[in-house]
C-alpha positions in Angstrom: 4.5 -13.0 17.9 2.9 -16.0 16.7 0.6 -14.8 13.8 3.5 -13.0 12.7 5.8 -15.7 12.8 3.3 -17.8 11.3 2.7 -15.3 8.1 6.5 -15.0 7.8 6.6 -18.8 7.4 4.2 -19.2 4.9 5.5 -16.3 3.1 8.9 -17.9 3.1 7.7 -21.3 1.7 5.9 -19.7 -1.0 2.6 -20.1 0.3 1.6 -16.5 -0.3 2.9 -15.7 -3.6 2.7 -12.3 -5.5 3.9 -9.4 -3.7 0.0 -7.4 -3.1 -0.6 -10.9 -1.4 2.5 -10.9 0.4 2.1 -7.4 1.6 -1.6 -8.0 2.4 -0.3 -11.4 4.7 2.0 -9.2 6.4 -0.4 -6.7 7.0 -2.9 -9.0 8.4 -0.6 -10.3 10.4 0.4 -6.8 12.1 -3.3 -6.4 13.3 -3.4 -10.4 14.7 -0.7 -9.1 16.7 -2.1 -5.9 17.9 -5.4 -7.5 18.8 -3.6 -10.5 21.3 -0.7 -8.5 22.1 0.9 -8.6 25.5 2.1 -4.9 25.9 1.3 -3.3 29.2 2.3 -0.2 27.6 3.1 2.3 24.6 6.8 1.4 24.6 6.2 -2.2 24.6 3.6 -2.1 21.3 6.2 -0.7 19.3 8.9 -2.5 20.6 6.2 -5.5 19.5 6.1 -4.2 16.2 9.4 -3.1 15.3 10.1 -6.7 15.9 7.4 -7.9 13.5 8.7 -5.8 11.2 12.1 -7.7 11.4 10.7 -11.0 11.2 8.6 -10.2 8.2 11.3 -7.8 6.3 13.6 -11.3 6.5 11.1 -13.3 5.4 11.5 -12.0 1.2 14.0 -10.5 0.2 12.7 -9.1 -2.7 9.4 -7.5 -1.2 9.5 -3.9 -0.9 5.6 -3.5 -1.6 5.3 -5.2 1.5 8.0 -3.6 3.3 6.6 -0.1 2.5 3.6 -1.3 3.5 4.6 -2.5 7.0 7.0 0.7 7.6 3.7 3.3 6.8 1.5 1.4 9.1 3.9 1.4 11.9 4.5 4.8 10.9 1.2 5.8 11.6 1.3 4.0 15.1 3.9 6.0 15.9 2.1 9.3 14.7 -1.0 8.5 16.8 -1.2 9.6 20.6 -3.0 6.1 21.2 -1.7 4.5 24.8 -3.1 1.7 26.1 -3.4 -1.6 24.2 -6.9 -1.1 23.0 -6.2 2.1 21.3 -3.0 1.3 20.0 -4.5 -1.9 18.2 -7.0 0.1 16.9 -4.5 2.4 15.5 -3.0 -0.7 14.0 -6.3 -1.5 12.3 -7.3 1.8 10.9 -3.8 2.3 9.4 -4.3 -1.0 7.6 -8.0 -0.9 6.6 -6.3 2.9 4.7 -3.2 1.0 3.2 -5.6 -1.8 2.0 -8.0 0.7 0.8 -5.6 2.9 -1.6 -4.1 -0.6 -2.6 -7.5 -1.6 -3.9 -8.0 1.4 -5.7 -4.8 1.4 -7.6 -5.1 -1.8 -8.4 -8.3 -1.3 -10.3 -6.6 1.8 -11.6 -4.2 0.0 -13.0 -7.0 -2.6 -14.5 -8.7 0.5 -16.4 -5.6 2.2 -17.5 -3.9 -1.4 -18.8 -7.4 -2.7 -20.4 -6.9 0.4 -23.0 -4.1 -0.5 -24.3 -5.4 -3.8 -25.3 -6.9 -3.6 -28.7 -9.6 -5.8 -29.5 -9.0 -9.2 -31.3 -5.0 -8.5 -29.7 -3.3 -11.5 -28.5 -1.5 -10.8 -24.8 1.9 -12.5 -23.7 3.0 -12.8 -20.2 5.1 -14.6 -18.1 4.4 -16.3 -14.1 1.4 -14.8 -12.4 0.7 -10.9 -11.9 -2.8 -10.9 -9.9 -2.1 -6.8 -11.4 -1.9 -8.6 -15.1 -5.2 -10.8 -14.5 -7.0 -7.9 -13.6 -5.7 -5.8 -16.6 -7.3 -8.8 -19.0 -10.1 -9.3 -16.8 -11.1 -5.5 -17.3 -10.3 -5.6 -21.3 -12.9 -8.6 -21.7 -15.0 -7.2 -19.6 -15.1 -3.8 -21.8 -16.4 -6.3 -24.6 -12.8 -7.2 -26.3 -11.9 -10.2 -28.0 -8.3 -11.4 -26.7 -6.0 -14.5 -26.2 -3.2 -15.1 -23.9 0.0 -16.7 -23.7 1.2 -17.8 -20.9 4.6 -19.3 -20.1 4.9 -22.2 -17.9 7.4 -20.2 -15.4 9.5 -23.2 -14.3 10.7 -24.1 -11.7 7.4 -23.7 -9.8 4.9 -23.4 -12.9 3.3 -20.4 -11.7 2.3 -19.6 -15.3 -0.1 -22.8 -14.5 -2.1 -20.6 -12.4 -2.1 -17.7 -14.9 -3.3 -19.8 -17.6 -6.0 -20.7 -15.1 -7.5 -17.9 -13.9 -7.3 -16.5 -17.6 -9.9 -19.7 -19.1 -12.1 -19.3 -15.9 -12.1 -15.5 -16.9 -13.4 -17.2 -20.6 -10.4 -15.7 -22.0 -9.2 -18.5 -24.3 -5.1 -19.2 -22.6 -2.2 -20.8 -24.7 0.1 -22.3 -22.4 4.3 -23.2 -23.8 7.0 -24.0 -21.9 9.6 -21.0 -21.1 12.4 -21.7 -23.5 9.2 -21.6 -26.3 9.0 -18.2 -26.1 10.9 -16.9 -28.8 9.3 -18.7 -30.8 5.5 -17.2 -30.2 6.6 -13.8 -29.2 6.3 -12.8 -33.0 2.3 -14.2 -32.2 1.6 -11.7 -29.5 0.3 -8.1 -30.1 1.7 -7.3 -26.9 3.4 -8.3 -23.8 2.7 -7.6 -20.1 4.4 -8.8 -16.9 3.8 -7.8 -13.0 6.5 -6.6 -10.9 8.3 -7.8 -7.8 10.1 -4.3 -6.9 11.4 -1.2 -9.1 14.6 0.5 -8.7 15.6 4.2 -8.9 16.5 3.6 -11.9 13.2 2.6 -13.2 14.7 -0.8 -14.1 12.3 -3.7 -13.3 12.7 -7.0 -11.4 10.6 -9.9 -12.0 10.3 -13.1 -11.9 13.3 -15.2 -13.6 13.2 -15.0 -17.4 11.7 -11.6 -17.7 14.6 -9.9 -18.8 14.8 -12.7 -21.4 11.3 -11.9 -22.5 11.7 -8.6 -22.6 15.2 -8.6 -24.6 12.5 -11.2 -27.5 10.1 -8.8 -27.3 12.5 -6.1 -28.9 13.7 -8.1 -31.1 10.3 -9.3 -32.5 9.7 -5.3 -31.7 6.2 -6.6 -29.8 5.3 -3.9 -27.2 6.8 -4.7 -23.6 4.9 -3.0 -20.4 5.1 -3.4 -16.7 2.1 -3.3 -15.0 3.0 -2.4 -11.4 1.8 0.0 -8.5 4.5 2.7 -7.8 4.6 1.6 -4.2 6.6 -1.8 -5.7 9.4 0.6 -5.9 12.5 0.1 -3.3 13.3 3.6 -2.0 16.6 1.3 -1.0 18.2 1.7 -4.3 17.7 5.5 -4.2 19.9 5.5 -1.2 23.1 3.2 -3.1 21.5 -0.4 -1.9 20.9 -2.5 -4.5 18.1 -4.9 -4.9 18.4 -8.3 -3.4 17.9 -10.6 -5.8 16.6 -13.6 -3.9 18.0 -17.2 -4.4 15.8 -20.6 -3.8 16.4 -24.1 -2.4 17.9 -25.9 -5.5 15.4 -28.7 -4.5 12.6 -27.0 -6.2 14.7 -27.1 -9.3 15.9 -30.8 -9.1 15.0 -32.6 -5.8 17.2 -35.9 -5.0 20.0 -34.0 -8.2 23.1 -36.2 -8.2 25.9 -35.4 -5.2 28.2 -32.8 -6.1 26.1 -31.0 -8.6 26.0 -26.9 -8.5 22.2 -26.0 -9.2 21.6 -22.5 -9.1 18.2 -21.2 -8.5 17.9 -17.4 -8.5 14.2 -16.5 -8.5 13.8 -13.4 -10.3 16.2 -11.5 -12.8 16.7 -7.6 -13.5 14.8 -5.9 -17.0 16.9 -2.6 -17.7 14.3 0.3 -18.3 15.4 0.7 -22.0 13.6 -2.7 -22.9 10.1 -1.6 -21.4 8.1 0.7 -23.4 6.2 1.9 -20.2 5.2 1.1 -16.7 1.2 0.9 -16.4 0.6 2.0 -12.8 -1.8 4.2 -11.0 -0.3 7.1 -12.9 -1.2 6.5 -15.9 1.4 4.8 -18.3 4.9 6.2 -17.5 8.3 6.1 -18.7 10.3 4.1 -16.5 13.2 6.9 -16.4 10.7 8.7 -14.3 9.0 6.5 -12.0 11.1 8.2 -9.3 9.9 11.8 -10.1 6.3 9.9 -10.3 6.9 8.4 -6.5 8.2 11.4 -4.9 5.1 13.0 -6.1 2.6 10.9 -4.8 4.1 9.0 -2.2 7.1 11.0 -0.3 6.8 9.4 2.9 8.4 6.2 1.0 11.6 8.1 1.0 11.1 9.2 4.4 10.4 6.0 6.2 13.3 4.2 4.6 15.9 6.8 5.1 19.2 5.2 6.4 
């Protein structure tokens, strides 16, 4: 159980951040497992991977890309007719390499579909890192448009740093401010365009903290909100009453060495209703969020299947 352990761990501490990297770890770490595990038989795979599962599901609790992702390739595992070890870890490994390779193609999907509804000479706001957002701007300057980003900061962990990053390597010219700036250039931006963490059956959208904020600005200023997510980000979990965790931090990473007897409260992502986003860009196409259920049961059912209480 070690690779998973290990994966868990570093998913934990944040050293795998965005949920397709989170899910991808997770997945990775399934077929480390298969490939040293120490079954001697069918029963004792699964019962290796059901505990995987475990381990990893505790790890975030505010993954379900990866969760969905772990739960179909077990799934398929426990389709298969595979018996010994070698077959089974192959079974393991095939089921991934699929996952992986109907990730990749939504994602770039998603790149095509969001780059066209960047006009040229448009200036872009986001908020913390989307790799699903990156790509998006990567693809729109790559179709020859001009375009500038602002990026916020994304306290307390400044993943907005990274974003801002990865946008001037890109040769997309980045403006970075600090979070409670925002108001003040949302008026700036021609649009705006976050990732997603997990989407509910409601179509509303969770995100890192802030978001909501953003997005509740962006009406205001009445400057174009979308959510650029793959459908599988959505938590069949809250189609079935659960709601979605909302996962709370160490305060340290807020104010390490705060004075004794202080209350810091770190919550590390907040809830955007669905009437503040204009549409979801996923694999779809762009979508109402009041339908992203219809649009999941259509093309992926077994997510409702798997998770069934």
């Amino acid at each position: 159980m070690e690779p998973v352990l290990a994966a868990a761990e570093r998913i934990r501490r944040l050293e795998v951040q965005g949920a397709r990297n989170v899910a991808i770890a997770a997945i990775r770490a399934l077929e480390d497992l298969a490939r040293g595990t120490g079954a001697e038989d069918r029963d004792g795979f699964l019962r290796e991977l059901l505990e995987a599962k475990r381990i990893l599901f505790a790890s975030r609790e505010t993954e379900p890309l990866m969760r969905n992702a772990v739960r179909w390739v077990i799934s398929q595992v426990e389709g298969s007719r595979a018996e010994d070890a070698a077959a089974l870890a192959e079974a393991v490994s095939s089921a991934s390499r699929a996952f992986l390779r109907g990730l990749e193609e939504s994602w770039a999907s998603i790149a095509e579909i969001g780059a066209r509804r960047i006009k040229d000479g448009s200036v872009v706001f986001t908020h913390c890192h989307s790799s699903t957002v990156i790509a998006i701007l990567k693809r729109a300057k790559a179709d020859g448009k001009r375009l500038e980003v602002i990026c916020t900061e994304t306290r307390p962990l400044f993943q907005g740093r990274l974003t801002a990053r990865e946008v001037l390597e890109a040769g997309i010219r980045a403006t970075l401010i600090v979070d409670s700036a925002a108001r003040s250039f949302i008026n700036d931006a021609d649009i705006a365009i976050v990732g997603a963490d997990a989407i509910t059956s409601e179509g509303n959208v969770v995100n890192k903290i802030g978001t909501s904020a953003i997005a509740l600005m962006a009406r205001e200023a009445r400057t174009p909100f979308y959510v650029a997510s793959e459908l599988l980000k959505y938590d069949p979990a809250t189609a079935y009453g659960d709601y979605e965790a909302i996962e709370e931090r160490s305060p340290r990473e807020v104010w390490d060495g705060a004075p004794e007897g202080l209350i810091i409260r770190n919550p590390a992502f907040d809830v955007t209703r669905r009437d503040f986003i204009d549409g979801i860009i996923c694999e779809d196409g762009i979508i109402s969020p009041h339908s992203v259920t219809e649009a999941v049961r259509r093309r992926y059912p077994w997510v409702f299947e798997l998770a069934r209480p």
